[in-house]
N, C-alpha and C positions, 0 to 999 in steps of 0.2 A: 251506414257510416255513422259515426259517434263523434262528436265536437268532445275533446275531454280536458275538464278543468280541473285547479285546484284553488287551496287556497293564498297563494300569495298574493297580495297586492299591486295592481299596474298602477305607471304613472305614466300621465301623458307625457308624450313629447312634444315641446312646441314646435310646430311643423313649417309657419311662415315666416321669412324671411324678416320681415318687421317685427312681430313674435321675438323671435328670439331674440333680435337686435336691442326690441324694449326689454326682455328680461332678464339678459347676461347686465345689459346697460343699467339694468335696476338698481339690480345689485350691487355693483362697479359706483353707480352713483350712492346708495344706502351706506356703502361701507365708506367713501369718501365723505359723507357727511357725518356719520360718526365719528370720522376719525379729525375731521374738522372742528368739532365740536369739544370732543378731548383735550387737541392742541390748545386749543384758545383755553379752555378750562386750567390746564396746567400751567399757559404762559402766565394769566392774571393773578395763580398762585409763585408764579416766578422762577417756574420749574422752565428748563430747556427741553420740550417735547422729540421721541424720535418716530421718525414715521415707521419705523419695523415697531414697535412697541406701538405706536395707536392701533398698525394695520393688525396683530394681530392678538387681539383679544378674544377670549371666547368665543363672544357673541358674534364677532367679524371670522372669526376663522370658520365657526358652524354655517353660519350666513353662506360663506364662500362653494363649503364641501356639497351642503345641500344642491345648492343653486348649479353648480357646474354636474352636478348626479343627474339630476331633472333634466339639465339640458342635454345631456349625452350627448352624441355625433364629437364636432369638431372641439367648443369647448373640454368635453372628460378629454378626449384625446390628445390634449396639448397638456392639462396635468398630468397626466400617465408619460408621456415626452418627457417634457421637464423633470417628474420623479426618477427617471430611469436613463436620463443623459447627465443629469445636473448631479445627482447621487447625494455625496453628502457637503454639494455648495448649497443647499435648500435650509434654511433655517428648519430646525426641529418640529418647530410650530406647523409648517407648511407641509413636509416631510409628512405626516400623519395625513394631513388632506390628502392628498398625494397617495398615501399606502391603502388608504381608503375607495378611490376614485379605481386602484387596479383590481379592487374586490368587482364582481358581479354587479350591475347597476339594476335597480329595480324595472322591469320591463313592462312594457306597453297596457295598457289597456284592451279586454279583448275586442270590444268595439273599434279601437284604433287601427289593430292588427287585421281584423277582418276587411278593412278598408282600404290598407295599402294590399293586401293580396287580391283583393278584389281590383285593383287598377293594375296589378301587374298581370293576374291571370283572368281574368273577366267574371261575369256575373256567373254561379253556377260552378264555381270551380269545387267546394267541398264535395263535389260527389264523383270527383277523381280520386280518392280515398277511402280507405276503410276505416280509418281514424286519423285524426290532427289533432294534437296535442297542444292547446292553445298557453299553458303555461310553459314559458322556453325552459331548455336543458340548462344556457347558458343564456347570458345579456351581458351586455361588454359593451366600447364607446361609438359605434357604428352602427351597429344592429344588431340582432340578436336571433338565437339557433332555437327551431323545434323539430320534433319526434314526430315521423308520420309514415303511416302504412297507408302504401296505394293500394287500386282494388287487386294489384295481382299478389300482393303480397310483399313487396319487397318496401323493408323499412330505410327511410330516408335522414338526413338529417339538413333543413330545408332552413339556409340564413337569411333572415328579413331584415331590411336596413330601415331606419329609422327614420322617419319623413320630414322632409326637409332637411336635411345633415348635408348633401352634395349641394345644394343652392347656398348656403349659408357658412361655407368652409372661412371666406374671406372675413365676413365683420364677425364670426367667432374667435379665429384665433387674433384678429386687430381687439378683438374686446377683450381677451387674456392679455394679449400685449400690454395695453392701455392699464389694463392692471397692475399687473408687475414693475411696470414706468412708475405711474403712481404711487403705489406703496413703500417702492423701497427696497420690494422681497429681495430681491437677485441680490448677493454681494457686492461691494463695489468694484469694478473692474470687470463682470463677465455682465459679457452683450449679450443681451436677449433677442436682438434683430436675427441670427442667425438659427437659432430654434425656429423663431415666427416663420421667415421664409421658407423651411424645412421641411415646416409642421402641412403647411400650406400645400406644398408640391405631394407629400407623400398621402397629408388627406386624401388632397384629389386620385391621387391613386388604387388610395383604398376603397373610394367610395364607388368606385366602377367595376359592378360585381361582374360585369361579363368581361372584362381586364384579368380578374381574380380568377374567373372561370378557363380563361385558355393559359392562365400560369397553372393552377391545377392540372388541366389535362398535358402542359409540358413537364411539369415532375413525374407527373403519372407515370408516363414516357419512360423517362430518366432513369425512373428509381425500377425501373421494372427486372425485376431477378436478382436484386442488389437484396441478399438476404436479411433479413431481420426487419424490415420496415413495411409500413403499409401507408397507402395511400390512396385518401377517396373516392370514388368511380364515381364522376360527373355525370349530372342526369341534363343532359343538353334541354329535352321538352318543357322542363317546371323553369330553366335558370334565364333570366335576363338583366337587365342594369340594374334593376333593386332585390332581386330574389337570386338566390345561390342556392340548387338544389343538389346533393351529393350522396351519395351511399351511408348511410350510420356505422361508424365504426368503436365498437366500445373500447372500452379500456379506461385508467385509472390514471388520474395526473399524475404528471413526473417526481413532483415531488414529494409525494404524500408516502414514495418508497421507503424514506428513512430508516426507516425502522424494519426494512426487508434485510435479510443475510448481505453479507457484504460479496459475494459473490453476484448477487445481480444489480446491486449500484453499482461493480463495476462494469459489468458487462453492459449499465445504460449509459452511462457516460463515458465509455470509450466509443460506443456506438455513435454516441449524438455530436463529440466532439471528431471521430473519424468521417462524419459523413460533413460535417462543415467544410474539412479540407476536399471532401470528394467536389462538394456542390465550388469551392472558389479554383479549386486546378482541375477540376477533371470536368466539370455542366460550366463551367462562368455562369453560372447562372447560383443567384445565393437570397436563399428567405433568410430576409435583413433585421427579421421580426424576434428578438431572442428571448419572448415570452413563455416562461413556464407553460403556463395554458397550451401551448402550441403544440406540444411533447405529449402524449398520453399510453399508457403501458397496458398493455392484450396480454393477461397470463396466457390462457386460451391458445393464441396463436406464439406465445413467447416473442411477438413485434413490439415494436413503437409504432406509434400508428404520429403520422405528420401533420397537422392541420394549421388552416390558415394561408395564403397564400399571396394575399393581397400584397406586399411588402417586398416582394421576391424583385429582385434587380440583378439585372445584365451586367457580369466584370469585363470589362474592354482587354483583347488578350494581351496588346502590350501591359496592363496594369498586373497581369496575372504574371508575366515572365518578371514583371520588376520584382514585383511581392516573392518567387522561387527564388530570385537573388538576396534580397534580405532576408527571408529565413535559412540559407545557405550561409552569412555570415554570420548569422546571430547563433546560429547553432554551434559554428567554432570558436564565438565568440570574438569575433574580429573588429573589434570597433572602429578601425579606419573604414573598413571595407562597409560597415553598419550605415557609418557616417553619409558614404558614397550615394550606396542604395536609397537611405531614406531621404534624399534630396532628390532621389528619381523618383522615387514612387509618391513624394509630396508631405511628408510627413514636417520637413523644415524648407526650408526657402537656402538659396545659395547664401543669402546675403543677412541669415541667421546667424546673433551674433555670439559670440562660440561658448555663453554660459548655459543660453537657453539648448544651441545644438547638442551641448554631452547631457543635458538634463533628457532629450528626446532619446537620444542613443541609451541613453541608463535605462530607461524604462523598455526602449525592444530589446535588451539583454535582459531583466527584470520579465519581461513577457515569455521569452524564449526560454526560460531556465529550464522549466520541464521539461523541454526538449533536447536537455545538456544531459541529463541522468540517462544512467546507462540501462536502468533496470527501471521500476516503477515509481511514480512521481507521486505521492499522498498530500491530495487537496485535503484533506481533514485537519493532518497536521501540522500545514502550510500555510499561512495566510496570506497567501500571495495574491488573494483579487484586493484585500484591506490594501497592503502595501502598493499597490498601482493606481486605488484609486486616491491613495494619500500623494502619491508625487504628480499625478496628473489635476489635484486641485491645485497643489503649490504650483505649477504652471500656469494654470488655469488664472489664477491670483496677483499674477506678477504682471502686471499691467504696460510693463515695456515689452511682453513678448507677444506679437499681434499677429504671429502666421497662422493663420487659417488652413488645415490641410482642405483638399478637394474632398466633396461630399461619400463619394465613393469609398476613399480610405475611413472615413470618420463610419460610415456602415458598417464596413468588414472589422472593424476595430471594435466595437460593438457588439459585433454577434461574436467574436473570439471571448470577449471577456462576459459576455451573457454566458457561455458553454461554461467557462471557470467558475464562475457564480454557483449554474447548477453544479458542475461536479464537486464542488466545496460544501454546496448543501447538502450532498448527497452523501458526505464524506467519505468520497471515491478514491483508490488506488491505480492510478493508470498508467500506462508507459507509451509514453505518446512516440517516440522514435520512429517505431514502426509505423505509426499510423501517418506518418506524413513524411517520412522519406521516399516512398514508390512516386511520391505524385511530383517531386522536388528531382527526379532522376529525367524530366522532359525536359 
């Protein structure tokens, strides 16, 4: 058997609980004295100081991207949150941390790595392989994926979490909280408590790979003859709470197709966007997670191949018949009947007062348009995820409007406008009609 490296650099993970507590806190304090230091500097010049302008200088913004990179687990994971819930309420400055933090994070040390596998599969475990590929494929805010051939031959792609990440969920994203409170970042008017709780519940979900591991083996299930897709065959013997071990499935991320014929952009995002609707009206059951990464394309087999699973959440089936009835009127464009429904399914409150409710209704007409054209819908020439997420900041911003939908809709809303994302990146031709009237006929 062969241990096989290269050359990229690991960086440790702080793994204890106090660890990381003192090093996000470090920093959290480092940049609060600088930015302390500034203020007073500018007030005795008799300037009026703002705290977005101390918090983000250079030196304070690299300070921040660094420091939350190192710490991966719960911290990256709450910027990657924030970057991809808050869109463009993130100041520019932060927005780049942010764009950054969803890049690949530098992974473990192999000393490190060999440590946590060694507590998860005991002493003696490398000589159940023929090779372990000790530098990962991928590294991302959890843990991170390597390449390995057991001795029978069959190649794995085997996720190792990052130590100490589940112990330390709590004063991780309380020390990003504590941040954002302090500096100012958040616009005024959007609550950052409700990310923080979010961040919280969904960590913990993510971080329990054998959770991860029986959502796997239920898509497996699901998706099985449902043509064009693949999904990983869980290897039950290697996987427990910290180690995720599953089949290697190759293939090439979703969006690096660009530049493929527009015949198979569209044929991936009618797929990725058809099978969203399969997974919320036809499984209740929906990967909540609408990361590129998650998507990757097998010339070879002509699939998608699904990954990731951690994220995957149960649709309660009254919220499934509510959701058939708002896309039932948004699709004839019914705005009374819009109004109705999105007060059942949570989107406004009864007692929404009637600028903010047609502001919500505009946007599930605005969402549904694709679904109004009779023939194919052209996200390339369309900028329809810009425009949705320009009227859902100006909501977002309006400080008298404070209805909070239920977590569930703020998911599935999410992964709809994650799919538009890709197929705009992909600049896709689709005629969604079809794709979601069979499942709207229950």
């Amino acid at each position: 058997m062969t241990m096989e490296e290269s050359g990229r650099q690991g960086l440790a993970v702080p793994s204890g609980r106090l660890a990381r507590v003192a090093s996000l806190g470090g920093a959290v304090g480092g940049i609060a004295a600088d930015m302390a230091a500034r203020g007073l500097g500018q007030a005795v010049r008799g300037q009026r100081p703002r705290l977005r302008d101390l918090m983000l200088t250079p030196g304070n913004v690299g300070r921040l991207t660094d420091e939350l990179a190192r710490m991966r687990g719960a911290a990256m994971k709450m910027g990657q949150l924030l970057s991809m819930d808050a869109g463009d309420l993130l100041p520019p400055e932060l927005a780049e941390v942010m764009a950054r933090l969803r890049s690949d994070a530098a992974p473990m040390p192999p000393k490190q790595l060999k440590a946590v596998l060694t507590a998860a599969w005991g002493e003696g475990w490398i000589r159940r392989f023929r090779s372990f590929r000790t530098t990962p494929i991928a590294a991302a805010s959890i843990g991170q994926v390597h390449r390995a051939v057991t001795k029978d031959g069959e190649v794995l792609a085997i996720k190792v979490q990052y130590p100490g990440v589940r112990a330390s969920i709590g004063s991780d994203v309380d020390n990003v909280g504590t941040l954002l409170r302090l500096s100012g970042l958040m616009p005024e008017g959007v609550d950052p408590a409700p990310f923080l709780a979010e961040a919280k519940r969904q960590l913990h979900d993510e971080a329990d790979y054998a959770q991860e591991a029986a959502q796997l083996g239920r898509f497996g299930a699901l998706m099985a003859g449902v043509e064009g897709f693949v999904v990983p065959r869980l290897e039950p013997s290697l996987s427990t709470r910290d180690v995720l071990a599953m089949s290697f499935e190759p293939g090439v991320a979703v969006e690096t197709l660009v530049a493929e014929p527009q015949a198979l952009r569209d044929w991936v995002a009618a797929r990725l966007l058809g099978l969203c609707f399969r997974e919320i009206f036809g499984f209740g059951l929906v990967q909540t997670d609408p990361n590129f990464a998650n998507y990757r394309y097998d010339a070879a087999r002509d699939s998608i191949v699904l990954l990731d699973f951690g994220a995957a959440r149960a649709v309660p089936e009254p919220l499934v018949a509510a959701l058939r009835g708002i896309m039932r009127a948004a699709m004839a464009d019914d705005r009374p009947s819009m109004r109705q429904a999105a007060v059942e399914v949570g989107f406004i409150g009864a007692e929404t007062a009637e600028p903010h409710a047609a502001g919500v209704v505009e946007m599930i007409a605005m969402g549904a348009a694709p679904f109004r054209v009779s023939g194919v819908f052209d996200f390339g020439a369309d900028p329809l995820p810009d425009r949705m997420r320009e009227a859902g900041t100006a909501l977002a911003l309006d400080r008298s409007f404070d209805h909070v939908p239920p977590m569930d809709i703020l998911y599935l809303q999410r992964k709809l406008a994650g799919m538009y994302l890709l197929a705009a990146r992909l600049r896709a031709r689709v005629s969604l009609r079809p794709l979601i009237e069979p499942w709207l006929e229950a």
